[in-house]
C-alpha positions in Angstrom: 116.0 123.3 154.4 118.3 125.6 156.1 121.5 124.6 156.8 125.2 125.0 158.5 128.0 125.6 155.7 130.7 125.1 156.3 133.3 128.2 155.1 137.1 127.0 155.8 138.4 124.9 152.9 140.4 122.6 155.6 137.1 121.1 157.2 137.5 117.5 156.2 136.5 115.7 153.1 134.4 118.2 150.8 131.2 117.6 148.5 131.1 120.5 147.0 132.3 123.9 146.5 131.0 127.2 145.3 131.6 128.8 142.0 134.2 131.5 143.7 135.3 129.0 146.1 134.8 131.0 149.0 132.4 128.3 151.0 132.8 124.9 151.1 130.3 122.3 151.9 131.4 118.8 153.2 130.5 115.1 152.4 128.6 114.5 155.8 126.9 117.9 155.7 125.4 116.5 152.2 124.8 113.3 153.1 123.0 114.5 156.6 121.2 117.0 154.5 120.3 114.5 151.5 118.9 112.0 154.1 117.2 114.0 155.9 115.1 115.1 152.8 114.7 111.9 151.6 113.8 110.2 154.7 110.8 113.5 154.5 109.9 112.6 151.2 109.3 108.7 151.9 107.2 109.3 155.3 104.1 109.5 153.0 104.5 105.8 151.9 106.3 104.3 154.8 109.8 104.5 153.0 111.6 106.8 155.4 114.2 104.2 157.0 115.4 103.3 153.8 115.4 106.8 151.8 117.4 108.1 154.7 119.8 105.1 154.6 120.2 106.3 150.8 120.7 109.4 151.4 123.5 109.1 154.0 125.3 106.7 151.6 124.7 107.8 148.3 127.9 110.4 148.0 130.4 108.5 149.6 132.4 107.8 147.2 133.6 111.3 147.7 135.5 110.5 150.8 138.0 109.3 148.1 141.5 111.1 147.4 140.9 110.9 143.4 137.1 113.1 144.3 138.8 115.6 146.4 141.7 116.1 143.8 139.1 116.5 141.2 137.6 119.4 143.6 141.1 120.6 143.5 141.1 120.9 139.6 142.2 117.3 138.2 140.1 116.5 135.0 140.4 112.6 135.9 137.0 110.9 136.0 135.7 109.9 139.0 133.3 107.2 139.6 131.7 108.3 143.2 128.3 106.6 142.9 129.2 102.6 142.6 131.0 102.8 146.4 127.6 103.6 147.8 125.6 101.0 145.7 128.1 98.5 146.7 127.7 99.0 150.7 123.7 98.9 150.4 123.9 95.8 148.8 126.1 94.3 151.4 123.5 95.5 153.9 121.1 93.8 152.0 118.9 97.0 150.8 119.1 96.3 147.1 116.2 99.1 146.7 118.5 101.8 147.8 121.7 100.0 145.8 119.4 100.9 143.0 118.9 104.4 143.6 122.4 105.1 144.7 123.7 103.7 141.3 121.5 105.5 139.3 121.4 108.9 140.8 123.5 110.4 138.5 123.3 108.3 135.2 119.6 106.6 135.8 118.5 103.5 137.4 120.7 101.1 135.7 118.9 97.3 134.8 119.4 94.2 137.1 121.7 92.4 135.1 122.7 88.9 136.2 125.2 87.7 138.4 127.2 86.6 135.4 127.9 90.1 134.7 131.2 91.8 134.5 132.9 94.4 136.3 132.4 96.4 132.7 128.3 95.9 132.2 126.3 98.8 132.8 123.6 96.7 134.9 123.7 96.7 139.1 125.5 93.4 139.0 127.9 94.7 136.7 128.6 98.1 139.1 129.0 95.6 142.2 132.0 94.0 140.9 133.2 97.3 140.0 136.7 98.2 141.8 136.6 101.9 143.1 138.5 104.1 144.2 139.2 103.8 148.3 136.4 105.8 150.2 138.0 104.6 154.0 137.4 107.6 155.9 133.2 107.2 155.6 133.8 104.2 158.1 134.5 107.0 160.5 132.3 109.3 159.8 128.9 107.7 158.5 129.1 103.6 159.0 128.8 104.0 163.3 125.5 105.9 162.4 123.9 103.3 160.0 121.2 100.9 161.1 119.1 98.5 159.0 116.4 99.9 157.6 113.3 97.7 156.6 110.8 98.2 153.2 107.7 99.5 154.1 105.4 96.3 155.0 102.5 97.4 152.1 104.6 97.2 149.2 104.1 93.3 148.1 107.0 90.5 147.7 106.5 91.1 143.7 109.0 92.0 141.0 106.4 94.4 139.7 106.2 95.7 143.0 109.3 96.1 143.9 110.3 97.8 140.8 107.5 100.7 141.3 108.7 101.2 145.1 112.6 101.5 143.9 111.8 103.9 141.3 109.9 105.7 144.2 112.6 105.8 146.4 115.0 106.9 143.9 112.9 110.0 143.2 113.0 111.0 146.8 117.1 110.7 147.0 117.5 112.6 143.5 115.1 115.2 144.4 116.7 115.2 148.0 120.4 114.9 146.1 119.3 118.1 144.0 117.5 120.1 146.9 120.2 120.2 148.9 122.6 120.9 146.5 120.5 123.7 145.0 120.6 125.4 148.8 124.2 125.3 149.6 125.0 126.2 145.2 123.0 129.3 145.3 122.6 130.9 148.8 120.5 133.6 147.8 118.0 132.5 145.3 114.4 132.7 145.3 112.8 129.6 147.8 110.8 127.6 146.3 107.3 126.8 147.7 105.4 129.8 148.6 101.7 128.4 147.6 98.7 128.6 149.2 97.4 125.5 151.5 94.5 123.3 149.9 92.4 124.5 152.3 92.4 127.8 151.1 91.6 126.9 147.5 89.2 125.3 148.5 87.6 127.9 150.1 88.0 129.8 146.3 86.7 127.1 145.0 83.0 127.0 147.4 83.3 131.0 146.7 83.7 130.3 142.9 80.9 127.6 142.7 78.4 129.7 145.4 76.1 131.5 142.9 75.4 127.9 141.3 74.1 126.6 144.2 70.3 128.1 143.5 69.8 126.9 140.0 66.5 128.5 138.3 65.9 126.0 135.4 66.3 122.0 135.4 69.8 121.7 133.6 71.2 123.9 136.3 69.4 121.8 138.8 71.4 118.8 137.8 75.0 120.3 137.4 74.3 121.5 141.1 73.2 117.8 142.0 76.1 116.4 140.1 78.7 119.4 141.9 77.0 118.7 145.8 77.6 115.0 145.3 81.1 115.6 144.4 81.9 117.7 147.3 80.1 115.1 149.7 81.6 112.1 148.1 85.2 114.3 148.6 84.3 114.9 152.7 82.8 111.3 153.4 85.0 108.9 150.6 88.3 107.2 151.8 90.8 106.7 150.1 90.5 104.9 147.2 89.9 104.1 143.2 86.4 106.1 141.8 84.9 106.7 138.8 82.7 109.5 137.5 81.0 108.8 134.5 79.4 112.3 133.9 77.7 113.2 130.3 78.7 116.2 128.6 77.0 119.5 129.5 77.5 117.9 133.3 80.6 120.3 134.4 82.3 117.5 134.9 85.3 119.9 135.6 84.9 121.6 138.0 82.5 119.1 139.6 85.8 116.8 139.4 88.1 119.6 141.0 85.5 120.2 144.0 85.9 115.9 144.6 89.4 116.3 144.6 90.0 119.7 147.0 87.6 119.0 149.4 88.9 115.0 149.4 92.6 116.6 149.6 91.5 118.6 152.5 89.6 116.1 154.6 92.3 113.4 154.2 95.0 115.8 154.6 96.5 114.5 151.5 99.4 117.0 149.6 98.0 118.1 146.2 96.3 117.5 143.3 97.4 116.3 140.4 94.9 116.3 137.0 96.2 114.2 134.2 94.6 115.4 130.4 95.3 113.3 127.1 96.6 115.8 124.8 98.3 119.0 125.1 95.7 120.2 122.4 92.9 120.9 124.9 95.0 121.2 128.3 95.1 125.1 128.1 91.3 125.5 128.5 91.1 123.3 131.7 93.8 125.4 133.4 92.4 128.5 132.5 89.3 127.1 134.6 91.1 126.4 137.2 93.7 129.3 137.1 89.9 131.6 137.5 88.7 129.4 140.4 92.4 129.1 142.3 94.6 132.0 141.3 97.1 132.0 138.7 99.7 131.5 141.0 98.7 128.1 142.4 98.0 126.2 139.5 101.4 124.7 137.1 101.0 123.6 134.1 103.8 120.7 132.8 104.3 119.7 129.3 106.0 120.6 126.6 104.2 123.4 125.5 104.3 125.4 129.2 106.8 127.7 129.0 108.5 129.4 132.4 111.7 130.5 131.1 113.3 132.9 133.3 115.8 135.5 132.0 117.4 139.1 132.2 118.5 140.5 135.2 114.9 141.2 137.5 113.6 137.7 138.2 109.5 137.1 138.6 109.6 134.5 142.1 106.3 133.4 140.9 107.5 132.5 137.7 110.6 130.9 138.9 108.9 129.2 141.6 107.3 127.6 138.8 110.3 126.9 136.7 111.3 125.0 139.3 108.1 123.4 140.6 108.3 121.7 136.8 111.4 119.5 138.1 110.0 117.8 141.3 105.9 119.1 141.5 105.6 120.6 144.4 103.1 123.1 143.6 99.3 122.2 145.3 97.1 122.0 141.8 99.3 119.9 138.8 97.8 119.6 135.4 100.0 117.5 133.3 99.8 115.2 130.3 98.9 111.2 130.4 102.3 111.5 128.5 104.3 113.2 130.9 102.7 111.4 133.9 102.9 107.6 132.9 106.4 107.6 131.1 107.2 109.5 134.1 106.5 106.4 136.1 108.3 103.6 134.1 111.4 106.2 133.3 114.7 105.3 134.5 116.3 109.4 134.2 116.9 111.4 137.1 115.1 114.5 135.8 111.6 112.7 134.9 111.9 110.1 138.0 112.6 113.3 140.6 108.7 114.0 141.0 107.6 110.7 141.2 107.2 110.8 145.4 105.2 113.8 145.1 102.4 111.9 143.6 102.4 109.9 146.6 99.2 111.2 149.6 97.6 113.0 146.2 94.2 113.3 144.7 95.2 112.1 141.1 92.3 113.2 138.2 92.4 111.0 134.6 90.2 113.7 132.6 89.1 111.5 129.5 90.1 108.4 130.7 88.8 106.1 127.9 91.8 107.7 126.3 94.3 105.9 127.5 96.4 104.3 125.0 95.2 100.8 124.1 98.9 99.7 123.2 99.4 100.4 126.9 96.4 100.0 128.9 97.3 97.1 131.1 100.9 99.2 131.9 98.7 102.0 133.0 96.1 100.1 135.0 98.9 98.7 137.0 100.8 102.0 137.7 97.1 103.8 138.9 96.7 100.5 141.3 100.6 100.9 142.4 99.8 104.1 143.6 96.2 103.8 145.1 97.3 100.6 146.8 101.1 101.6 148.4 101.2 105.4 148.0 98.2 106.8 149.5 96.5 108.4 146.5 93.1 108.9 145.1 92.6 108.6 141.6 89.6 109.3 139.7 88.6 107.8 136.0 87.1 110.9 134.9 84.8 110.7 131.7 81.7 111.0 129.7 82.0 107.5 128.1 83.8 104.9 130.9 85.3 102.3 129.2 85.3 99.1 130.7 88.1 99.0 133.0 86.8 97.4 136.2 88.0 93.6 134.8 91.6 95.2 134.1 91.9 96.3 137.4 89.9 93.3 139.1 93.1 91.3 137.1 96.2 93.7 138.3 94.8 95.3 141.5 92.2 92.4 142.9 92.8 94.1 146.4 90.8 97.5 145.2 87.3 97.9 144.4 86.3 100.5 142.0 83.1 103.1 142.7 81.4 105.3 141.2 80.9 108.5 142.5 77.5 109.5 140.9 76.2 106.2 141.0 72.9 107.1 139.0 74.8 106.7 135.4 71.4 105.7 133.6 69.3 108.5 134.9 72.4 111.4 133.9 72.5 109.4 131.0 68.8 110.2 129.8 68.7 113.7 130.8 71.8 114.8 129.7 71.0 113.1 126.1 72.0 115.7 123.6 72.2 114.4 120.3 70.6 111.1 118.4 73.4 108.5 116.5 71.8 107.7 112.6 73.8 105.9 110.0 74.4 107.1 106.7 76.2 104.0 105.0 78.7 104.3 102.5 79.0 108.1 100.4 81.3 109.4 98.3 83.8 112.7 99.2 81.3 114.5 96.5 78.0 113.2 98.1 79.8 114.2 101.7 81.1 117.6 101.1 77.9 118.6 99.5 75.7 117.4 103.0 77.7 119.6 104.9 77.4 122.5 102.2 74.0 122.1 102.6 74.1 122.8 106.7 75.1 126.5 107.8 77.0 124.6 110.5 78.0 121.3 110.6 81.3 119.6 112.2 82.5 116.2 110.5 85.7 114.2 112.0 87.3 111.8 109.7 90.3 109.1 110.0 92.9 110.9 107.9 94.9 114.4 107.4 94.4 113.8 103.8 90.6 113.6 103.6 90.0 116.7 105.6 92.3 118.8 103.4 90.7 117.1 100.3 87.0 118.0 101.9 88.1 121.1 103.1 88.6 121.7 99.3 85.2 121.3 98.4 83.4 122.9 100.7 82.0 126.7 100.5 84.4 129.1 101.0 82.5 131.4 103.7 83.2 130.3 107.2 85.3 127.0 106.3 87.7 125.0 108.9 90.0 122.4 108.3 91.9 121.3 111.4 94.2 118.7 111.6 98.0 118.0 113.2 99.5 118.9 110.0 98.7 122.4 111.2 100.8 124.2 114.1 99.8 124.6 117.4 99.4 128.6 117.2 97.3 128.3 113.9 95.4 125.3 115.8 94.7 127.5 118.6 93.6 130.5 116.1 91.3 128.9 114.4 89.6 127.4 117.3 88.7 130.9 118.7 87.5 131.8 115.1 85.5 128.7 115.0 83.8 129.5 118.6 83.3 132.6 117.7 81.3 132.3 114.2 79.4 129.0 115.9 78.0 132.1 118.6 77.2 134.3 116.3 74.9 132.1 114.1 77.6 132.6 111.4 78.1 129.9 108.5 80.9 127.7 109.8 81.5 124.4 108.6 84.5 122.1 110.0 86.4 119.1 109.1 88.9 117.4 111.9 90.8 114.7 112.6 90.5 113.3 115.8 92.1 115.8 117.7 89.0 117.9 118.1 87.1 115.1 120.0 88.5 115.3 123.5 87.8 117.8 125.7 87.5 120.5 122.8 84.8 122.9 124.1 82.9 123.8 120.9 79.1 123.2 120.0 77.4 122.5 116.2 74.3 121.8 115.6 75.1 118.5 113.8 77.8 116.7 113.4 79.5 113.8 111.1 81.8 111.1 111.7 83.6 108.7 109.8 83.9 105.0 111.0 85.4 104.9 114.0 85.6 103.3 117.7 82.3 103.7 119.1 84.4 105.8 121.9 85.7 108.0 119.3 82.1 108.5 117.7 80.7 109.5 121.1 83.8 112.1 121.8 82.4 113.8 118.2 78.4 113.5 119.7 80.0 115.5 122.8 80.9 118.5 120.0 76.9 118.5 118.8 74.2 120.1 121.1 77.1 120.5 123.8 74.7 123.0 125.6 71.8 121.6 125.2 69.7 124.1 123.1 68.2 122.0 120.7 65.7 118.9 120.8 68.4 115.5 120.7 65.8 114.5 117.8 67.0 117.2 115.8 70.5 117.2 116.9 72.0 114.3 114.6 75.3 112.7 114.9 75.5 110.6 111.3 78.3 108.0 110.8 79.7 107.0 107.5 81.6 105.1 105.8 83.9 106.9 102.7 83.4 105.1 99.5 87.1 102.8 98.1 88.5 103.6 101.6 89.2 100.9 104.6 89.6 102.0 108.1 93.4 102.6 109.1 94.6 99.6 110.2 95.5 100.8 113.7 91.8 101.7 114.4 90.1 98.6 112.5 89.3 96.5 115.6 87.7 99.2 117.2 85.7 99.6 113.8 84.6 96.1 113.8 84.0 96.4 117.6 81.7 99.5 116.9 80.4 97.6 114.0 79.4 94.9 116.6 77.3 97.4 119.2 75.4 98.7 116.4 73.9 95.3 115.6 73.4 94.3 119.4 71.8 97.6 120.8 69.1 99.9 119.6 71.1 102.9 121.2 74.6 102.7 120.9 75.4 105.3 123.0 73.7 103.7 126.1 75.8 103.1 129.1 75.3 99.4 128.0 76.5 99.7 124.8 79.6 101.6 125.9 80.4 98.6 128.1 79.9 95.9 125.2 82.0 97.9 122.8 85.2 97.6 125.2 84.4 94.1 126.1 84.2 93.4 121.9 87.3 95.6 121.4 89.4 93.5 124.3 88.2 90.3 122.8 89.1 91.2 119.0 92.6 92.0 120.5 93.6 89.9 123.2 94.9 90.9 126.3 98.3 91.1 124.2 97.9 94.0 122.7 96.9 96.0 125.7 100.5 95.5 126.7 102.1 95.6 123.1 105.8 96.3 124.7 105.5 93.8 126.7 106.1 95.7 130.1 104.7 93.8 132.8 106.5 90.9 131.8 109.8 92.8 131.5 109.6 93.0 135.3 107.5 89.7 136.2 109.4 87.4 134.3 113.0 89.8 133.7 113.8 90.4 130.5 116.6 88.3 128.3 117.9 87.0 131.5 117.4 90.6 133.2 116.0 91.2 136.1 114.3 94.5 137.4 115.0 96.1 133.7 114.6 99.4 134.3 116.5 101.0 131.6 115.6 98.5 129.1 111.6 99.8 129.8 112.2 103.0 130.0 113.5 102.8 126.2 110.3 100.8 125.3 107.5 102.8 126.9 106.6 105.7 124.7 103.0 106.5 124.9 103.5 108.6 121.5 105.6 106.1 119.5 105.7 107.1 115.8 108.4 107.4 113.7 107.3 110.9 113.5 110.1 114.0 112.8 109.7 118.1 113.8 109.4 120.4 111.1 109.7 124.0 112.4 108.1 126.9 110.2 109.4 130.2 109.8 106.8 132.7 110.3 107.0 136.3 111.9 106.8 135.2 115.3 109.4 132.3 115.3 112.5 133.9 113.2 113.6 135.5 116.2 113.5 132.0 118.1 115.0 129.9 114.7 117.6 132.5 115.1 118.8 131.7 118.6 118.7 127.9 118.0 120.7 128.6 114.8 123.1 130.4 117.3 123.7 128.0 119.8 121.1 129.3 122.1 119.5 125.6 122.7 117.4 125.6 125.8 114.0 123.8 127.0 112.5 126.7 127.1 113.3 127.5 123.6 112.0 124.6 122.5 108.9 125.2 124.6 108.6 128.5 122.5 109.8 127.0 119.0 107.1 123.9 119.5 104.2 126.6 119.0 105.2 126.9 115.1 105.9 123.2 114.6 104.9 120.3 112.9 105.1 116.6 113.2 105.7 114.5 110.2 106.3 110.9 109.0 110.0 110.6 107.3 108.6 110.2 103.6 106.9 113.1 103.7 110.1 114.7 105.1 112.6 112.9 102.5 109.7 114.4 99.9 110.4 118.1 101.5 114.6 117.0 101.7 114.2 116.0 97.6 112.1 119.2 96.3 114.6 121.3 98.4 112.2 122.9 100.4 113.5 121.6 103.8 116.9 122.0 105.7 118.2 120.1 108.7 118.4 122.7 111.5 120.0 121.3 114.9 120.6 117.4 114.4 117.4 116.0 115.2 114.6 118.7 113.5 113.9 120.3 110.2 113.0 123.6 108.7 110.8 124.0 106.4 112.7 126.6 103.4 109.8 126.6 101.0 106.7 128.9 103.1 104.3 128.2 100.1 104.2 124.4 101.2 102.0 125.8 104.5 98.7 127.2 104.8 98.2 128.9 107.6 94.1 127.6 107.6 94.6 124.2 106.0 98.4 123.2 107.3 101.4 121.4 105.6 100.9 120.6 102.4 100.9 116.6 102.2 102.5 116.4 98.1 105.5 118.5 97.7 104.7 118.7 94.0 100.9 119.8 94.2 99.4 120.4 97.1 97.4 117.3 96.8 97.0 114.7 99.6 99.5 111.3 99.7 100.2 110.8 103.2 98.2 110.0 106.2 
């Protein structure tokens, strides 16, 4: 990316300037160095004619007097993004009208051709007067030529909408790339990583003492691991599954599929997408041992990367900035970050989006993704698989029953599994036996547990572990829920491991958020009524290693007396409900398979779109079409009405202290998000009331009264007494 500056003020119409205005950088040096990024960027998918057209007309709006008088010093507000949108649409490449209008301020919706000059939709910015840009017809218009869409995207509205976003990403990341190199000449370069085929080569020297297994369990990881790595080498590219039991190592079988597919297929990295930011830190670690600390980034919002004082780390800041467009080899990101990602409209979520393009793209627990937005999902994996080159792979113990969703929304892919024998991993790698216990009381409950030195039981609500927690023996007792922070989370976690090795009494009651991924093994384990998925994540925490007879390793669901089922989870309930009268084994492959095909009947294919997405795009949206703004405000995977209530403990004072001063950063919040709690606004109007919260920067809280948090049991959930009100 190196390129010519220009460094006498009087060379024609200027872009941009630096800070001590002692170089200058000119409107066709950025648009030549803009397209020719972007044009790289959209090879992958076929897009480069059109990126590069983008590129070249995206700024030229500042071949206008009013832009170069701003440069000069006038505060008058300059509009220098419509001119280009406007001169793409006459050239009829409305993709690239798109991206030009929204590289700045976000792609802007459709809109109608009703739409005034003063609507903030596309048809509203084309009938937009600007200010007069002639001089680009000298220097850019002789070089333009019609550019043509790349002949795999198909003449659909959904379609269409997933390539624009995509070719938007590759002008803003080309718009800020070239930008960032003339702006700071002599910063650290990005990139510096090793090539795939070099960690995969750490990988085959990580995995090489597995590969003569003395007992049978060991045997079958290694069968499990050399199918991966064959299915990686021999595989096109494609859509796969692999359904793989816990005590498998799924993981790093996964990772070998994905490096040594990366490498044959010469695709450009790999990108592993985990549920919850809960359990993401122990699958990095994995791979930070196989593949160097260096090459792996970690994106969401508890990553941290902040760079400050004086001596800058390049590794560091390579991966401060490797956060903005991923262009690091090994990703491992959040379903959150990647999918609203991909139906965002901003600039600085949308600039990564054409680095997923050519990758090898791992769902880890993939019968987690949100029900609310299943079909959404489905259709962004099949986007990508179909017109962007990648791989993805459903990654889980439990596969839901996706194959009709994507038969539906993707007819053109076929779905395969990559360890085809799922019966036969099934039966060996049973761990634990399902038994019903029917309806107890909290009493009868707490003292079943008391009665096991070590026993895990997950229920539905915060409340009822804190009230179990409560009546359980002191010695070697666990409550873990959302209510506590993520550092206390994370402390009691290793505490927990550590007592279950040691044979110590530990007994532990959860929510939810220990069943995904969270590597810990009891001996027996309970579970509240739940989706028969969710009752299988909790088998996973039982037996996980296999040291016990399954017949002695009992996974017991319940049902608590005078309580329903949350009403968000009762179809799954009655779905479950459903299996266990049909099959003799729930947790049999077939059974898994029923459940979602129950669970997708009780709800309708309605509710696996609950926004209403696809159809915002199919059918436009209140006389919209291509809606992208409107969607992006709609799709939140996380959507509760949920507030953040910081705590004030030793380690974050300091960091309270900084916000309170004006220090406001991402990184700061990164830190700050470590002693922080969610909660519903009648618990935090309860808090507001007592006086034992204060409103710290606008949008979060502070909690003023410390005796309202346990440190081992969380936020207390009744200002007044400690006692549980709120779920």
């Amino acid at each position: 990316m190196k390129r010519t500056m220009t460094n006498h003020p009087s060379a024609g119409f200027l872009a941009h300037q630096s800070e001590d205005k002692s170089r200058v950088q000119t409107v066709l040096e950025h648009l030549e160095g803009t397209a020719a990024l972007a044009e790289q960027f959209a090879s992958p998918f076929g897009g480069g004619e059109q990126a590069r057209l983008a590129g070249m007309l995206h700024d030229i709006g500042k071949y206008s007097e009013a832009f170069q008088a701003r440069l000069q010093g006038s505060r008058s507000t300059v509009d220098h993004s419509t001119a280009g949108a406007q001169e793409a649409f006459r050239l009829r490449q409305p993709e690239a009208a798109f991206a030009i209008a929204g590289h700045h301020s976000g792609l802007p919706d459709g809109g109608a051709s009703t739409d005034c000059c003063e609507t903030p939709t596309l048809f509203g910015r084309l009938k937009k007067k600007v200010e007069p840009y002639g001089a680009w017809s000298q220097e850019v218009q002789p070089g333009l030529s019609v550019a043509k869409r790349p002949a795999q995207i198909a003449p659909d509205n959904l379609s269409e909408a997933f390539y624009t976003r995509m070719l938007y990403s590759c002008l803003v990341d080309a718009d800020f790339l070239d930008t960032e190199v003339f702006m700071q000449e002599n910063a650290v370069p990005r990139g510096g990583y090793a090539p795939l085929s070099e960690l995969l080569q750490k990988l085959r020297q990580y995995i090489a003492p597995w590969l003569n297994p003395s007992n049978a369990l060991n045997r079958k990881r290694c069968e499990i691991l050399q199918r991966c790595l064959a299915a990686g080498q021999e595989q096109p590219s494609g859509l796969y599954t692999l359904t793989v039991p816990t005590g498998g190592g799924k993981t790093v079988s996964s990772l070998a599929f994905a490096l040594t597919h990366a490498v044959a297929h010469n695709k450009s990295r790999v990108i592993y997408v985990i549920p919850y930011t809960s359990i993401i830190d122990q699958t990095a670690d994995t791979f930070r041992d196989i593949l160097g600390d260096e090459n792996v980034l970690e994106h969401h919002s508890g990553a941290d990367y902040a760079v400050s004082g004086d001596v800058v780390d390049a590794a560091l800041y390579r991966k401060s900035l490797a956060t903005e467009n991923w262009d690091a080899p090994v990703i491992v990101t959040t379903a959150v970050q990647f999918f609203e990602s991909l139906y965002s409209n901003r600039p600085s979520r949308c600039r990564k989006l054409h680095n997923i393009a050519n990758s090898v793209v791992i769902f880890d627990e993939a019968q987690t993704l949100p029900v609310s937005f299943l079909l959404p999902c489905v259709e962004a994996i099949g986007q990508l698989v179909q017109s962007y080159r990648v791989t993805a792979v459903l990654c889980t113990a439990t596969q839901p029953a996706l194959q009709p969703l994507f038969a539906q929304l993707a007819p053109r892919l076929s779905m395969q599994e990559l360890c085809p024998n799922t019966q036969s991993l099934y039966d060996f790698f049973r761990r634990t036996t399902l038994c019903q216990a029917g309806v107890l009381s909290e009493e009868e409950l707490a003292g079943r547990l008391n009665a096991q030195p070590q026993a895990l039981c997950v229920v539905n609500r915060r409340a009822t572990a804190q009230k179990l927690y409560a009546m359980l023996e002191a010695e070697g007792r666990y409550c873990l829920t959302t209510l506590l922070c993520p550092a206390d989370r994370k402390r009691l976690l290793k505490e927990i491991r550590t007592r279950l090795r040691d044979g110590k009494p530990c007994r532990v009651v959860s929510t939810s958020l220990i069943e995904a991924g969270v590597d810990v093994d009891f001996p027996a384990a309970w579970r509240e009524e739940a989706g028969l998925d969710s009752i299988l994540q909790t088998a996973g925490r039982c037996n996980r290693e296999g040291l016990r007879p399954a017949g002695e390793s009992l996974v017991t669901v319940f049902r608590l007396e005078g309580q329903r089922a949350p009403a968000m989870i009762r179809p799954n309930v009655d779905s479950t409900r459903s299996v266990l009268a049909h099959f003799a084994d729930p947790a049999s492959p077939q059974a898994i398979e029923a459940y979602f095909s129950f669970y997708r009947t009780l709800k309708g294919d309605a509710a696996l779109d609950r926004k209403g997405i696809l159809d915002a795009f199919r059918r436009g949206y209140q006389g919209c079409a291509l809606p992208f703004a409107t969607v992006a405000e709609q799709f939140h995977l996380i959507d509760s009405p949920t507030v953040t209530l910081y705590l004030s403990t030793e380690e974050s004072q300091p960091l309270i202290a900084q916000l309170q001063a004006g220090q406001a950063s991402r990184a700061l919040y990164r830190k700050l998000g470590q002693y922080a709690v969610s909660i519903y606004p009648g618990h935090l109007q309860a808090l507001l009331d007592a006086g034992a919260a204060e409103l710290l920067d606008g949008t979060s809280y502070l909690l003023t009264d410390p005796s309202l948090y346990d440190p081992n049991t969380g936020l207390s959930l009744d200002v007044a007494t400690g006692s549980a009100l709120f779920i």
